[in-house]
Every structure is written in structure tokens, then in C-alpha cells.
C-alpha positions, 0 to 999 in steps of 0.5 A: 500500500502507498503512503497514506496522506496525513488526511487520511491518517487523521481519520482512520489512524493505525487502529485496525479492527479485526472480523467483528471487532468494534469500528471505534477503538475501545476504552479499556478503563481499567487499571490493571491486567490479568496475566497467565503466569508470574515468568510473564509478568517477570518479563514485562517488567524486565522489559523484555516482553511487550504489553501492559504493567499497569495504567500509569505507565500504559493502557491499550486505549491510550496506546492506540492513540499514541500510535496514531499520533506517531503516524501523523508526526512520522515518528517511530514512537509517542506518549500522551501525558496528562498535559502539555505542561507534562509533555515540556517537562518530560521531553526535557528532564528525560535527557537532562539532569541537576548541573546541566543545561539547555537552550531555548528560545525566549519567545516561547508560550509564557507557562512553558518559559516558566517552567524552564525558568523557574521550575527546572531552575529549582531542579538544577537544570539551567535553561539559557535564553536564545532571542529569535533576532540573534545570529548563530555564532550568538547561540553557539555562545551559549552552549558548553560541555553541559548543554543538552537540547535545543526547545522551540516552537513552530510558531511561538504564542502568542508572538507567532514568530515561525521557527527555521527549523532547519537551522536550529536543527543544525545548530544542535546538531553541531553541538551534538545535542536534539532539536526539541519541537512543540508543533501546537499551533501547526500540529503535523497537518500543517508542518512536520518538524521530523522533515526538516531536521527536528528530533523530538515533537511535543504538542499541547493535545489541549489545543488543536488536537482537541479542538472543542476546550473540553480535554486537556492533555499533552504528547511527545513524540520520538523521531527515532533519529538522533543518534545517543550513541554517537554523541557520547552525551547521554549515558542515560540512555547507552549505559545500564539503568539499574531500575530495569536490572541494567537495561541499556535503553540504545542497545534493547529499543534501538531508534526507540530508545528516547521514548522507552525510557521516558516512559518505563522510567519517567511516565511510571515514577511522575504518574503523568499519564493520559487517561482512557477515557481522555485520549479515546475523545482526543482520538474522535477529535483527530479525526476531524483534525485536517478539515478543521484546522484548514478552516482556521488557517482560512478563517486566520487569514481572512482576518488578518486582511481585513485588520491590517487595513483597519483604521484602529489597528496599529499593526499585525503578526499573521505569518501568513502575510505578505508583509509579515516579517515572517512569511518567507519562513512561513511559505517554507515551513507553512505552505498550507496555511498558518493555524488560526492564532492572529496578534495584534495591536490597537491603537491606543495602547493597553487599556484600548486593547482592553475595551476592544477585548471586552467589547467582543460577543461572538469572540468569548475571553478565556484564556485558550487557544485553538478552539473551534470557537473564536477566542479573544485575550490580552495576553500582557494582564492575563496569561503573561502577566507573570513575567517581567517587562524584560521577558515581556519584550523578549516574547515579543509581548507589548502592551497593546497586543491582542491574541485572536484565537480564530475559530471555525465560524463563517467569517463573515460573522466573525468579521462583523463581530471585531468590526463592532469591537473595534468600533467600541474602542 
């Protein structure tokens, strides 16, 4: 059989139903499982027999959908985590440990920027700041003995600044280090980071995936790529780990190796694992993925048209403009479209910002993206409003910025709605 399209894999997935089997794939809601002998589940837990311990680490549903997830990414094995704060932060510590670091770029979404910041800081683990204007004998600054990855974002939120893909990759494997991307915003319909040179994907399932506001969830998903061996950097991963009786996770799992360990080792002491029920309604989502997110990349860029030539708009970020600083980028990286995140300004400042926002009734203000409904916020008093001025800055985050989740509506009506908005301010 050829190649199937990613469309395709949206809606049926790798989930194959036997003679008489269910069409949709099944929730196993249970926590544990029966086995025929003790020497099997001996096995299981020596890692050296396929299927499920216990929930926390694996479920069959759960599965299924990481295994669809895979093939969308092109990867050769996924995880799905409770959230995609969860994902981050795994994708990271599963390669990183107290006294090393990672580079990342600052214009990142401000919960994840956080977390390296803040959080991981507390764990020892450095993260050093790339800003996206700076040239690569710059970043290569940053690196040393101790750096372990490179983290960005497809498009960055809410600054949509278009990562090159292909360039960090290089960087990073300069240094002998992954490229880490978080594919939210494009999710694999749009963009596959796996082709232009990335190692690791993550997404926050939350948002497009989902697509409804109605699950939150995360997923990492391993390219199966990067060579731990060659790079003499991971002993994590090429040398015994004694919680499995001296498992070298290179030598028994081979191109799986990263995603193995993140989850017999990580996902089963951290619990952060997806549950049945969750990933079932995530997988009805996937389905309806590519004709959504076409919708929204339409729907964004209609939008976007329409703002750039308002009186009382004083700029705007939309990849997917010509005028955009970033559409070069975009048309290689993003040639079907650019999601459904637009970023603006009011004239006036933030307190016009504000009123606009308020002054919206189809767009509703909740602090989420890439819901099938239009969603409106002022990212600098929300979101945001954790970081510095200086962070603030260096996210491409000013006071006048407007983030505009673009839903699937007619686009008439959404346009009616920003144009009585507007006329409030």
C-alpha cells in the first residue's frame, strides 16, 4: 500500500479492527491486567516482553492513540501525558539532569518559559535564553560541555514568530545535542518538524488536537533519529539503568530508545499519564483534525486582511502575510496555511486593547487557544502577566497586543463581530 496522506491518517489512524471487532477503538478503563503466569509478568517488567504493567505507565486505549499520533508526526514512537505542561517537562528532564543545561528560545508560550525558568531552575537544570533576532555564532555562545537540547516552537504564542527549523536543527546538531519541537499551533497537518531536521515533537493535545476546550492533555513524540550513541552525551540512555536490572535503553529499543525510557522510567515514577477515557475523545477529535484546522488557517487569514487595513489597528503578526516579517519562513515551513492564532495591536495602547477585548460577543475571553470557537485575550494582564517587562519584550509581548484565537465560524460573522469591537474602542 502507498503512503497514506496525513488526511487520511487523521481519520482512520493505525487502529485496525479485526472480523467483528468494534469500528471505534475501545476504552479499556481499567487499571490493571490479568496475566497467565508470574515468568510473564517477570518479563514485562524486565522489559523484555511487550504489553501492559499497569495504567500509569500504559493502557491499550491510550496506546492506540499514541500510535496514531506517531503516524501523523512520522515518528517511530509517542506518549500522551496528562498535559502539555507534562509533555515540556518530560521531553526535557528525560535527557537532562541537576548541573546541566539547555537552550531555548525566549519567545516561547509564557507557562512553558516558566517552567524552564523557574521550575527546572529549582531542579538544577539551567535553561539559557536564545532571542529569535540573534545570529548563530550568538547561540553557539551559549552552549558548553553541559548543554543538552535545543526547545522551540513552530510558531511561538502568542508572538507567532515561525521557527527555521532547519537551522536550529543544525545548530544542535553541531553541538551534538536534539532539536526539541512543540508543533501546537501547526500540529503535523500543517508542518512536520521530523522533515526538516527536528528530533523530538511535543504538542499541547489541549489545543488543536482537541479542538472543542473540553480535554486537556499533552504528547511527545520520538523521531527515532538522533543518534545517543554517537554523541557520547547521554549515558542515560547507552549505559545500564539499574531500575530495569541494567537495561541499556540504545542497545534493547534501538531508534526507540528516547521514548522507552521516558516512559518505563519517567511516565511510571511522575504518574503523568493520559487517561482512557481522555485520549479515546482526543482520538474522535483527530479525526476531524485536517478539515478543521484548514478552516482556521482560512478563517486566520481572512482576518488578518481585513485588520491590517483597519483604521484602529496599529499593526499585525499573521505569518501568513505578505508583509509579515515572517512569511518567507512561513511559505517554507507553512505552505498550507498558518493555524488560526492572529496578534495584534490597537491603537491606543493597553487599556484600548482592553475595551476592544471586552467589547467582543461572538469572540468569548478565556484564556485558550485553538478552539473551534473564536477566542479573544490580552495576553500582557492575563496569561503573561507573570513575567517581567524584560521577558515581556523578549516574547515579543507589548502592551497593546491582542491574541485572536480564530475559530471555525463563517467569517463573515466573525468579521462583523471585531468590526463592532473595534468600533467600541
Amino acid at each position: 500500500m502507498t503512503k497514506r496522506k496525513t488526511e487520511t491518517v487523521c481519520v482512520q489512524g493505525t487502529y485496525q479492527p479485526k472480523n467483528g471487532e468494534p469500528r471505534v477503538i475501545p476504552i479499556y478503563q481499567s487499571t490493571t491486567y490479568k496475566y497467565e503466569s508470574g515468568e510473564h509478568l517477570g518479563k514485562l517488567f524486565d522489559l523484555k516482553a511487550d504489553g501492559h504493567m499497569y495504567s500509569r505507565i500504559s493502557n491499550p486505549t491510550v496506546a492506540y492513540v499514541e500510535e496514531h499520533i506517531a503516524a501523523l508526526e512520522g515518528g517511530v514512537g509517542a506518549i500522551l501525558t496528562s498535559s502539555g505542561q507534562a509533555a515540556s517537562f518530560l521531553a526535557v528532564f528525560n535527557i537532562t539532569s541537576a548541573g546541566q543545561n539547555f537552550v531555548s528560545l525566549s519567545s516561547i508560550y509564557g507557562g512553558t518559559l516558566n517552567l524552564f525558568a523557574v521550575t527546572m531552575k529549582r531542579m538544577g537544570i539551567e535553561c539559557r535564553f536564545a532571542l529569535p533576532s540573534m545570529t548563530d555564532e550568538e547561540i553557539d555562545a551559549l552552549f558548553d560541555e553541559n548543554t543538552r537540547l535545543v526547545f522551540g516552537e513552530t510558531l511561538s504564542n502568542p508572538g507567532l514568530n515561525v521557527l527555521d527549523i532547519e537551522r536550529y536543527a543544525k545548530i544542535a546538531h553541531k553541538h551534538g545535542v536534539p532539536l526539541i519541537v512543540d508543533n501546537t499551533f501547526p500540529t503535523p497537518v500543517l508542518c512536520k518538524p521530523f522533515e526538516f531536521g527536528a528530533d523530538i515533537v511535543t504538542h499541547s493535545t489541549t489545543k488543536y488536537m482537541d479542538g472543542h476546550a473540553s480535554i486537556v492533555g499533552g504528547v511527545i513524540v520520538d523521531s527515532g533519529n538522533f543518534d545517543w550513541s554517537a554523541s557520547g552525551k547521554y549515558p542515560e540512555l547507552t549505559t545500564p539503568d539499574e531500575s530495569y536490572h541494567g537495561v541499556v535503553y540504545t542497545d534493547d529499543f534501538g531508534k526507540a530508545a528516547y521514548i522507552t525510557k521516558a516512559r518505563v522510567q519517567l511516565i511510571r515514577d511522575l504518574g503523568c499519564l493520559q487517561q482512557p477515557l481522555v485520549s479515546f475523545m482526543l482520538n474522535e477529535s483527530l479525526e476531524s483534525l485536517a478539515l478543521r484546522i484548514e478552516r482556521h488557517s482560512s478563517n486566520a487569514q481572512k482576518l488578518a486582511e481585513f485588520l491590517e487595513t483597519h483604521e484602529k489597528v496599529s499593526w499585525v503578526n499573521y505569518p501568513g502575510l505578505p508583509s509579515s516579517d515572517q512569511h518567507e519562513l512561513a511559505k517554507k515551513y507553512l505552505p498550507k496555511g498558518c493555524s488560526g492564532v492572529i496578534a495584534f495591536g490597537i491603537k491606543g495602547g493597553r487599556e484600548a486593547a482592553m475595551r476592544f477585548m471586552d467589547a467582543c460577543r461572538l469572540a468569548a475571553i478565556v484564556v485558550h487557544v485553538a478552539d473551534s470557537r473564536t477566542c479573544v485575550l490580552h495576553p500582557a494582564s492575563t496569561t503573561h502577566r507573570q513575567l517581567t517587562d524584560k521577558q515581556l519584550e523578549d516574547a515579543g509581548i507589548g502592551p497593546d497586543l491582542v491574541r485572536m484565537s480564530v475559530g471555525v465560524e463563517h467569517i463573515d460573522d466573525i468579521l462583523a463581530d471585531i468590526e463592532q469591537a473595534l468600533a467600541a474602542v
